[in-house]
N, C-alpha and C positions, 0 to 999 in steps of 0.2 A: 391121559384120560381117554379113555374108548367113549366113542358116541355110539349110543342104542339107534336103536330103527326109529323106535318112538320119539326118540328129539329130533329126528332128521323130517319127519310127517310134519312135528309141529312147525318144527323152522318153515318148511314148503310153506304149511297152512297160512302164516303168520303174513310171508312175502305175499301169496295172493291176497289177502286180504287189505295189505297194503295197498297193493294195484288197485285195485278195487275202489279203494277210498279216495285214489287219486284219478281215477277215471268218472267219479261222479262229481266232484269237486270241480273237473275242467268241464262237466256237460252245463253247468249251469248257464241259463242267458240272461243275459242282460237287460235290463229294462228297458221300456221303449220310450224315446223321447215323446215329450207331449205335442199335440198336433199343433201347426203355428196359426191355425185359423180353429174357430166353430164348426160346428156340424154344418153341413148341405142345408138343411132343412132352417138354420137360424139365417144363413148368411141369406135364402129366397126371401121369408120374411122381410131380413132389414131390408134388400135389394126393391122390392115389389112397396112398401112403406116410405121408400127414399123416393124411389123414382115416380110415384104416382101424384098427380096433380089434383086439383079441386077440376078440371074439365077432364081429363083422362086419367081414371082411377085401370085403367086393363092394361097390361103391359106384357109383351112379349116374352118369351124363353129365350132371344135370341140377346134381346137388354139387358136381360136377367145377369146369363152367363156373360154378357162382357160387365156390368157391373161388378159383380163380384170377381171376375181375372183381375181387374183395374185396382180396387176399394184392399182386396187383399195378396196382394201380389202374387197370381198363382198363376203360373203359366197359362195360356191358351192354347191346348191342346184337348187332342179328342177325346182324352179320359177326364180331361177336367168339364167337359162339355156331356158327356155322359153320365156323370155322377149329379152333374146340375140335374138333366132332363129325367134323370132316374127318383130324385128328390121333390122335382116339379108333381112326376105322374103318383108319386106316393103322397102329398099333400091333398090331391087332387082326391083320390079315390078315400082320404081320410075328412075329406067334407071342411080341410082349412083353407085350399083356395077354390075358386070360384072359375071352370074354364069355360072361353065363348070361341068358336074360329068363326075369322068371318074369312072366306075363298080357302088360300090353304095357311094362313096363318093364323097361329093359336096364342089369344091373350089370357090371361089369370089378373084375378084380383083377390085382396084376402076377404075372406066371408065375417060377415060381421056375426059375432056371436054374443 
């Protein structure tokens, strides 16, 4: 049996397109595990609602963020300390907490609505 030119194009075609299907199949990822804590912005609430008294309702960013490293076991490091304070200034300019400094320290409390 002679093979044409035209079965030899197809066979080609056939192979890439194999590859093809096998190169998309391996790009897929993965899902992403789910986060082992809340959002920023939940864990300030509980944090700032845990830690305030009947005589001191204003609490620090610095209680804030060891609160929560503690309450949810996340490391104490500078990105977990940034993500606090970044959470902090966006609750803040969204009119949920309440900031006062007195010298150079800055307390919050949540705004009653």
């Amino acid at each position: 049996m002679a093979v044409t030119r035209h079965q030899t194009e197809s066979a080609k075609r056939q192979t890439r397109r194999s590859s093809t299907v096998v190169r998309i199949q391996s790009t897929k990822k993965s899902k992403k595990p789910s986060n082992p804590h809340p959002p920023f912005a939940q864990m300030i609430l509980e944090a700032i609602s845990d830690l305030s008294d009947r005589k001191n309702k204003w609490i620090s960013k610095f209680k804030i963020a060891a609160w929560i490293c503690k309450n949810y076991s996340i490391p104490r490091s500078a990105s977990s300390k940034h993500f606090t304070f970044l959470a902090i200034n966006k609750a803040v300019c969204e009119e949920i907490l309440d900031a006062r400094t007195n010298g150079t320290i800055t307390s919050y409390k949540i705004v009653k609505q």
